[in-house]
N, C-alpha and C positions, 0 to 999 in steps of 0.2 A: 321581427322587422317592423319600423314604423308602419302605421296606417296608412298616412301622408306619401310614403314614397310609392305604395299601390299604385293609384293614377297616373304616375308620371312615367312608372314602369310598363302600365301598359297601353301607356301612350307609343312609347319609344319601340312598345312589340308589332305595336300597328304599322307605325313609318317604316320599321324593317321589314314588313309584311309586304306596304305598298311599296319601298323601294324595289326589293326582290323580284315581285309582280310583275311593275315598268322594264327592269333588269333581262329578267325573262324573255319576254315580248320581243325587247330591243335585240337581245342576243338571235330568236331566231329567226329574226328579219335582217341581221348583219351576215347570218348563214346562208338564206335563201341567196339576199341581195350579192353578196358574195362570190356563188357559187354559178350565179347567172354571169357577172361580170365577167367572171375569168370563162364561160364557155361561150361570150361574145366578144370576147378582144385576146387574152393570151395565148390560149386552144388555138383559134382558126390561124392565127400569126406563128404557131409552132407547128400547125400543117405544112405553111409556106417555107419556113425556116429549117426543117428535119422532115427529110423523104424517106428515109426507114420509120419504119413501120412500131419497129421493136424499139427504137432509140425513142420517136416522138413517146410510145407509150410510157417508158420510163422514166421522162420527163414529164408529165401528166401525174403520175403517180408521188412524184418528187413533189408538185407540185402542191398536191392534197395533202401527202403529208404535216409541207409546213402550215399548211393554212389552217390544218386539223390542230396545231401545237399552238399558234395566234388565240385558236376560236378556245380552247382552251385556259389560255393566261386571262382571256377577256372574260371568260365566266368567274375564273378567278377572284378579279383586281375586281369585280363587280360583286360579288357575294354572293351570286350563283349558285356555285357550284365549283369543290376544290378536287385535286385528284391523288392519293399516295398512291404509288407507280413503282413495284418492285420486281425487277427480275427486266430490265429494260434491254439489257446487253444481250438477254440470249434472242430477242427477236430482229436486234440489230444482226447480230453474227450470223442470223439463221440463212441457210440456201436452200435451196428443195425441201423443205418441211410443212405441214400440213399445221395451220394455226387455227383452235378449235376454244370456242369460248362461251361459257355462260350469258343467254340476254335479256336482264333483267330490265335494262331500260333503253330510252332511244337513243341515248349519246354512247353506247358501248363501242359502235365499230368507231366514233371520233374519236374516245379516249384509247383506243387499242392503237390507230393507225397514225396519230399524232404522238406517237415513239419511235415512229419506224422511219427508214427513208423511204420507201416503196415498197407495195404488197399486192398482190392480184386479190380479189374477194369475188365471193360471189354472193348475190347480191337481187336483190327482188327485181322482178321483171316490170312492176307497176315504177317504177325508178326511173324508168328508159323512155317513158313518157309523163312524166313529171317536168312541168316546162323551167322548175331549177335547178334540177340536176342530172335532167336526160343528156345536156351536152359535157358534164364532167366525168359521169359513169361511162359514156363513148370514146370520150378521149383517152381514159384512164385505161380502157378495154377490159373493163370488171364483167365478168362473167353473170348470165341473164338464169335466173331458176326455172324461166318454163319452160325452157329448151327441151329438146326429146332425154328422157334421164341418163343412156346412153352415154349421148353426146356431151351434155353435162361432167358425165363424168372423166371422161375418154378428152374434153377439151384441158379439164382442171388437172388430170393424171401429166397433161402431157407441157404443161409449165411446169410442174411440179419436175417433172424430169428434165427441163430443162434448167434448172438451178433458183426457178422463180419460189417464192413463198406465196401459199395462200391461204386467205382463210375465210370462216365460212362457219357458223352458228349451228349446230348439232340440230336445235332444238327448233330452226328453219325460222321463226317467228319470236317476238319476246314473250317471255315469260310472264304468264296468267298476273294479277293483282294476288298475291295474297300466297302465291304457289315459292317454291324455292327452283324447280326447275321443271318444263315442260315434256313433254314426251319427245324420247328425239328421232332424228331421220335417219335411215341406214346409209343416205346419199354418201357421208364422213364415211364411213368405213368399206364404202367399196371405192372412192375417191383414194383413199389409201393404200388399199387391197392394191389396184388397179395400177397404180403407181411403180413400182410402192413407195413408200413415204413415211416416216416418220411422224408423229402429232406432238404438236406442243398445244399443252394445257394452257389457257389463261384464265385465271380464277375472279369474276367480278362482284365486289359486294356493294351494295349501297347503304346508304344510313334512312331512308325514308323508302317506304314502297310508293315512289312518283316516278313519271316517264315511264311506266308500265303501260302493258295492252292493256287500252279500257280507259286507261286514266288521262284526264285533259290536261293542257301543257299551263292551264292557267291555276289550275289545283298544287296551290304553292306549299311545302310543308311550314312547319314551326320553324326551322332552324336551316340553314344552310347546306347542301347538299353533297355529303361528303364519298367521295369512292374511295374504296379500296381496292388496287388490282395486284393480283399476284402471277407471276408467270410461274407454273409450275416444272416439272420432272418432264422430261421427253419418254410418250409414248411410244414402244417400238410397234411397227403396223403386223411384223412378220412374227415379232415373238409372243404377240399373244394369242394367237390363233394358231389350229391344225391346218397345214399349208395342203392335206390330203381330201379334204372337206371341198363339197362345191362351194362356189362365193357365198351365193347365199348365206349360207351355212355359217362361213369364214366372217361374213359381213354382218350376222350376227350376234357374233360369240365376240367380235372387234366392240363392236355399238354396247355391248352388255358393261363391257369391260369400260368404255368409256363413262357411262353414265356409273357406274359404280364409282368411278376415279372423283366424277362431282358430286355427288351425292355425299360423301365421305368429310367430304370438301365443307360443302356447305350447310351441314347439318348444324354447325351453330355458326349460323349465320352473323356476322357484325360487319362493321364498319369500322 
């Protein structure tokens, strides 16, 4: 390679640097800005407009969806961060199933739920006082994790029986810098137990370890932020476990099986 074209190349790495930076920034202030907008104007007018209870919700969650597929084209078209999305149809088709996924980073439950039409999740309780998304997780009626564990479980069991989909992160928090998956919670496997419920895997990879715990949102990588998601094989909740075992029991021989299923998974990790 010429000498001469050095310079100019990384001149051109720098501006893609700084665009990406600005890019960044702006995206999650169109997210915040966003997310406040619609829980001061479309939310309290779908109060007024839908007095069920379960119909507003659904329309709430209708709503995130698309806005979660916008905030995505917009990462896109901007160089962000792009998304391959395989197995799209079995989350559409899904009813009472229990969706369980890898979090390596912060945008995972936006790239999961911008596929979907609507989904219950549940979802950090520091959220529900968050002054931009406390009114869209309300509206939306996404389930809070500090609740008594019980009840946690016993609320998600019992959408889940009613034909709702939900989902909800194993691993309860994202995933370490540096780790391929975190230790996970048995909360998934008596949520399932208790249901019962089927699990669908979704398999998340990244090309850069960024949007991890620990890491700042202004820590841009080299190169554009590329996902790969796969939806994987439906867990059955009943056939992998002794149904003769107390839960506990049951809820750990489920949880063993799960993490083995990612584990499997993402042992060569790519993008």
């Amino acid at each position: 390679m010429d000498k001469r074209d050095q310079p100019a190349q990384g001149f051109f790495y720098k501006l893609s640097q700084v665009w990406r930076l600005f890019a960044t920034g702006l995206a999650f202030c169109i997210f915040g800005g966003g997310a406040l907008l619609l829980a001061l104007t479309l939310f309290p007018l779908m109060m007024l407009v839908l007095q069920n209870r379960e119909k507003r919700r659904n329309a709430a969650q209708l709503v995130i969806c698309r806005c979660f597929r916008l905030f995505c084209f917009i990462l896109d078209i901007t160089g962000v961060a792009s998304v391959d999305f395989d197995g799209r149809d079995k989350l559409v088709n899904a009813r009472g199933k229990l969706i369980i996924a890898n979090h390596p980073t912060l945008l995972d439950v936006v790239i999961i739920l911008a596929q979907m039409d609507r989904c219950q999740c549940v979802v950090k309780h520091q959220l529900f006082r968050n002054p931009f998304m406390a009114g869209v997780v309300r509206a939306a009626g996404f389930i809070r994790n500090d609740d008594n564990p019980e009840k946690l479980v016993a609320d998600a069991a019992r959408h889940l029986r009613n034909g709702d989909c939900v989902m909800i992160f194993p691993e309860g928090t994202r995933t370490a810098s540096g780790e391929k998956l975190g230790p996970l919670q048995r909360g998934v496997a008596n949520i399932a137990i208790s249901a019962p419920a089927d699990l669908i895997p979704v398999i998340v990879r990244c090309n850069h370890d960024t949007l991890k715990k620990g890491t700042p949102w202004y820590q841009i990588p080299p190169s554009k932020i590329r996902y790969n998601v796969r939806v994987g094989s439906t867990i059955s909740a009943t056939g992998e476990i002794d149904p003769s075992q107390v839960r506990a029991r049951q809820a750990r021989a489920l949880t063993a099986v799960i993490k083995q299923y990612f584990c499997d998974r993402l042992r060569h990790d790519h993008a």
